[in-house]
KOLDRENVEX-182444 format. One record per residue (C-alpha): residue number from 1; residue in one letter; x, y, z. Coordinates in Angstrom, 2 decimals, decimal comma, padded with zeros to 5 digits. Each point is the difference from the previous one (the first is absolute). Example, Ala and Ser with C-alpha at 12.3 -4.5 7.8 and 13.67 -1.06 7.14 Angstrom:
BEGIN
num|residuo|x|y|z
1|a|012,30|-004,50|007,80 .
2|s|001,37|003,44|-000,66 .
***
This chain:
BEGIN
num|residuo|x|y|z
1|x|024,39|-004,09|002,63 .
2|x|-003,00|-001,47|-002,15 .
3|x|-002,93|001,64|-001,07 .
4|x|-003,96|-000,57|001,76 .
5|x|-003,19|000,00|-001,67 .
6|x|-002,70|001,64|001,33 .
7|x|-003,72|000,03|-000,92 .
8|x|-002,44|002,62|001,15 .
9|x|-003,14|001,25|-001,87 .
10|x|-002,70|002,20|000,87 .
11|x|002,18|003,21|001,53 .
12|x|-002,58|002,85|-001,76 .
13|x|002,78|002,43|001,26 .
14|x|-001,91|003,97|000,71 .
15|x|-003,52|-002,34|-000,51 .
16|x|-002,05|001,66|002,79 .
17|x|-003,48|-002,13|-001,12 .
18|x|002,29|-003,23|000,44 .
19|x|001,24|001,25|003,42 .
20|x|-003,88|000,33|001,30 .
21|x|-001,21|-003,14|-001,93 .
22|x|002,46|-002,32|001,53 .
23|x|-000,37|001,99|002,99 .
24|x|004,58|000,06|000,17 .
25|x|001,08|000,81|003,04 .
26|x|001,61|003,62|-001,14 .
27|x|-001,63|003,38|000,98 .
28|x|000,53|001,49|-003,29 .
29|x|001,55|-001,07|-003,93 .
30|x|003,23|002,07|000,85 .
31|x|000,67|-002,66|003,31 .
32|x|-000,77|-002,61|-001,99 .
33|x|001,98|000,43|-002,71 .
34|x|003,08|000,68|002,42 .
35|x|-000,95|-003,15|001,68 .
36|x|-000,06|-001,91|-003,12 .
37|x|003,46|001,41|-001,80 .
38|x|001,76|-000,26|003,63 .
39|x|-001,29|-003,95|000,52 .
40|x|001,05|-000,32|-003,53 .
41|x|003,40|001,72|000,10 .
42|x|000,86|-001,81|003,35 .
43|x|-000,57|-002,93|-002,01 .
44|x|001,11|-000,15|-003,37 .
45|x|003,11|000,84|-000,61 .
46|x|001,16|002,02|-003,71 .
47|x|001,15|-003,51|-001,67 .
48|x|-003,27|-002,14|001,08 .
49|x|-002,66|-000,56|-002,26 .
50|x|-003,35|001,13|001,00 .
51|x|-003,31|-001,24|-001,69 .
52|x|-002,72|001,88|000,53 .
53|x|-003,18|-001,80|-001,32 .
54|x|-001,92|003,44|-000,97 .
55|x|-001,66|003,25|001,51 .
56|x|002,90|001,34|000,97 .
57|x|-000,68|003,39|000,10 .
58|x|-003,61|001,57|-000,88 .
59|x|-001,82|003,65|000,39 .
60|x|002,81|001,16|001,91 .
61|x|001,00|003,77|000,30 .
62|x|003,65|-000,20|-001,18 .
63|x|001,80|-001,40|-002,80 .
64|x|000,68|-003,80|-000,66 .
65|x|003,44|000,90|000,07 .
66|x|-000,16|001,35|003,35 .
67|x|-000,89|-003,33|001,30 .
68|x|002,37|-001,93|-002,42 .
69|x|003,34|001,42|000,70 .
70|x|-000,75|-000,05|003,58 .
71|x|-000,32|-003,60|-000,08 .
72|x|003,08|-002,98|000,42 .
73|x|000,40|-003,06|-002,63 .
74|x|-000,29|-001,15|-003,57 .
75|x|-003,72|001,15|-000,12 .
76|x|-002,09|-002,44|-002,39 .
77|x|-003,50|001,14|-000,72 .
78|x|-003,22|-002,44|-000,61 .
79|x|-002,24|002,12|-001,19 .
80|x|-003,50|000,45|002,29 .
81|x|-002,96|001,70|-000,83 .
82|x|000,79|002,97|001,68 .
83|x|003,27|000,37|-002,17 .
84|x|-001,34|001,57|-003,27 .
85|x|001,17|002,95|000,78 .
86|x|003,41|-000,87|001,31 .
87|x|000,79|-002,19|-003,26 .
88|x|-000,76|003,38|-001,92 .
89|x|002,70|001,53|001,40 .
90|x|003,61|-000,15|-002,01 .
91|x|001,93|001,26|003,20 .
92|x|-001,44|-002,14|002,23 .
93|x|000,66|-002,90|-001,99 .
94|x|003,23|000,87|000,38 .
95|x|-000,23|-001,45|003,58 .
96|x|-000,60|-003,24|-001,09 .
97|x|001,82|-002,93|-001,44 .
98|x|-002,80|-001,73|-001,46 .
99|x|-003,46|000,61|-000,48 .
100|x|-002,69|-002,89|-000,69 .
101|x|-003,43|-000,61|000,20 .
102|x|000,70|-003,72|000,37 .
103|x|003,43|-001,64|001,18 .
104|x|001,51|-003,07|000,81 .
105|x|003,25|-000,39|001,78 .
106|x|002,34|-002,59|001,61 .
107|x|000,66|000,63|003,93 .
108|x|002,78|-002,77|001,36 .
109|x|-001,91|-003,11|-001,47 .
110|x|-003,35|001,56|-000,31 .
111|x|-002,14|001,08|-002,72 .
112|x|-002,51|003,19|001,14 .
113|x|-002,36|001,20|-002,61 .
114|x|-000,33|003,71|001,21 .
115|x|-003,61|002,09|-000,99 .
116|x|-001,77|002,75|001,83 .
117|x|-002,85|-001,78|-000,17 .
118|x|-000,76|-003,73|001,83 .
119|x|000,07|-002,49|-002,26 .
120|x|-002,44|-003,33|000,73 .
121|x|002,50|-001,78|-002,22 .
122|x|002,95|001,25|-001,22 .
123|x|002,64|-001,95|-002,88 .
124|x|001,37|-002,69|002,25 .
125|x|-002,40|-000,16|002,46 .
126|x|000,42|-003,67|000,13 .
127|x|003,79|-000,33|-000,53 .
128|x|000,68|001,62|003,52 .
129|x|000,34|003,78|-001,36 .
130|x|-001,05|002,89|002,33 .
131|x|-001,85|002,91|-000,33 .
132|x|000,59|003,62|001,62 .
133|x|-002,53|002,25|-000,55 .
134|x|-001,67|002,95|001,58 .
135|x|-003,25|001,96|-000,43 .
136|x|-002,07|-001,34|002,45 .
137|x|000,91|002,27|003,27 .
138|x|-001,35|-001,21|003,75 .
139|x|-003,33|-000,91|-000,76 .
140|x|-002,27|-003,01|000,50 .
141|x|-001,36|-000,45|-003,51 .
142|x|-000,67|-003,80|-002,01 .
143|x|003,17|000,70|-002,01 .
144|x|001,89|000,90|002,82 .
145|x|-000,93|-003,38|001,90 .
146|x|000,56|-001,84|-003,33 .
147|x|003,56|001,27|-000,46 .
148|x|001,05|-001,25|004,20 .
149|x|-001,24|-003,23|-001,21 .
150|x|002,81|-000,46|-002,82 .
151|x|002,92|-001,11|001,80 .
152|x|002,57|001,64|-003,16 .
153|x|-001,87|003,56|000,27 .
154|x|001,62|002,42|001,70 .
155|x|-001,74|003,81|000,65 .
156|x|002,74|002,76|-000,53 .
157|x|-002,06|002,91|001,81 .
158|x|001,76|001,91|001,87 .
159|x|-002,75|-000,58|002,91 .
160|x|000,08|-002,88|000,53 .
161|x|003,64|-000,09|-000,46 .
162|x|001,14|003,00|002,33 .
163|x|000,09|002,87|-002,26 .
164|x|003,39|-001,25|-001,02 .
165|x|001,31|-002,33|-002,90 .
166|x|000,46|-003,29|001,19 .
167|x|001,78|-003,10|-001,35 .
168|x|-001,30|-003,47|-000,84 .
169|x|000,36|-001,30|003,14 .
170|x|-001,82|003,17|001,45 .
171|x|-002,83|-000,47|-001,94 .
172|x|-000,66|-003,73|000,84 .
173|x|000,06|000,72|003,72 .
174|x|-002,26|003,03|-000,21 .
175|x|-002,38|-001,41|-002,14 .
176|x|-000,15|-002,77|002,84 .
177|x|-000,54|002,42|003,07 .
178|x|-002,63|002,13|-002,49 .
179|x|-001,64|-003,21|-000,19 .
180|x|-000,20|-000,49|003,38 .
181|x|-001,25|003,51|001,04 .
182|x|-002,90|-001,03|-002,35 .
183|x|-000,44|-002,89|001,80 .
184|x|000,11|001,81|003,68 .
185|x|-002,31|002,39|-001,70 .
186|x|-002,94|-002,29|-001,08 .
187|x|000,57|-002,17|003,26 .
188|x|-000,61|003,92|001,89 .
189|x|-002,97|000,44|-001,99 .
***
């Protein structure tokens, strides 16, 4: 059996002020976070190798560890903004195979540059590479709408994506139907 790759970015695992600014559909941090390790763990399996594309886990009440060992696959960290903390911590890092503020990789016969943060051009940008990134969450801003418009740049928040890593594929079609709530949204408006 081969190994996936998943991407997911954005998680802010024990974050209550993410959970009311997105509005997420959880009562409280502690469902969340069970949703969130249970989507991921039904998932991911120990041998897959998950990206996640930054904030992983920020002003939460227990330890990184305590979200880290909890969680399936070969766990590679792109740092976010929300990480400083995280990166700080020699145990935690223990979690992860790598840990970059900047990465590119080869997936089947594609090159992804991966960053927290949306690039509006990235190295390769017009040899066919992609771009995963994450940091912009559900909401209608200009960079938002710029980033659906590049047809290589792919948003990694959990979100959008399910609050569960998702692979390539994934991300393609649910950039596609996010695009098209957008649409259904203006045409409601």
């Amino acid at each position: 059996m081969s190994n996936k790759t998943f991407f997911i970015s954005d998680t802010h695992f024990g974050d209550k002020g993410q959970l009311l600014l997105q509005k997420r559909p959880f009562k409280d941090t502690e469902e969340m976070d069970e949703a969130l390790i249970s989507n991921w763990n039904n998932k991911v399996s120990r041998w897959d190798d998950v990206w996640i594309i930054g904030d992983m886990i920020s002003h939460a009440k227990h330890s990184f560890p305590h979200y880290l060992r909890q969680l399936n696959g070969q766990k590679h960290l792109i740092v976010g903004n929300h990480d400083y903390h995280l990166v700080k911590d020699k145990k935690a890092l223990s979690y992860f195979v790598s840990v970059d503020d900047y990465k590119v990789i080869n997936l089947d016969d594609k090159k992804i540059v991966l960053n927290h943060y949306p690039l509006a051009e990235w190295n390769g940008y017009y040899r066919g590479v992609y771009h995963i990134y994450g940091h912009i969450h559900r909401y209608d801003t200009p960079a938002a709408r710029y980033m659906l418009t590049l047809d290589k740049a792919f948003n990694a928040d959990c979100f959008i994506n399910g609050f569960k890593p998702v692979t390539f594929e994934e991300l393609i079609a649910n950039k596609e139907n996010f695009k098209q709530s957008l649409e259904n949204k203006n045409l409601e408006e």
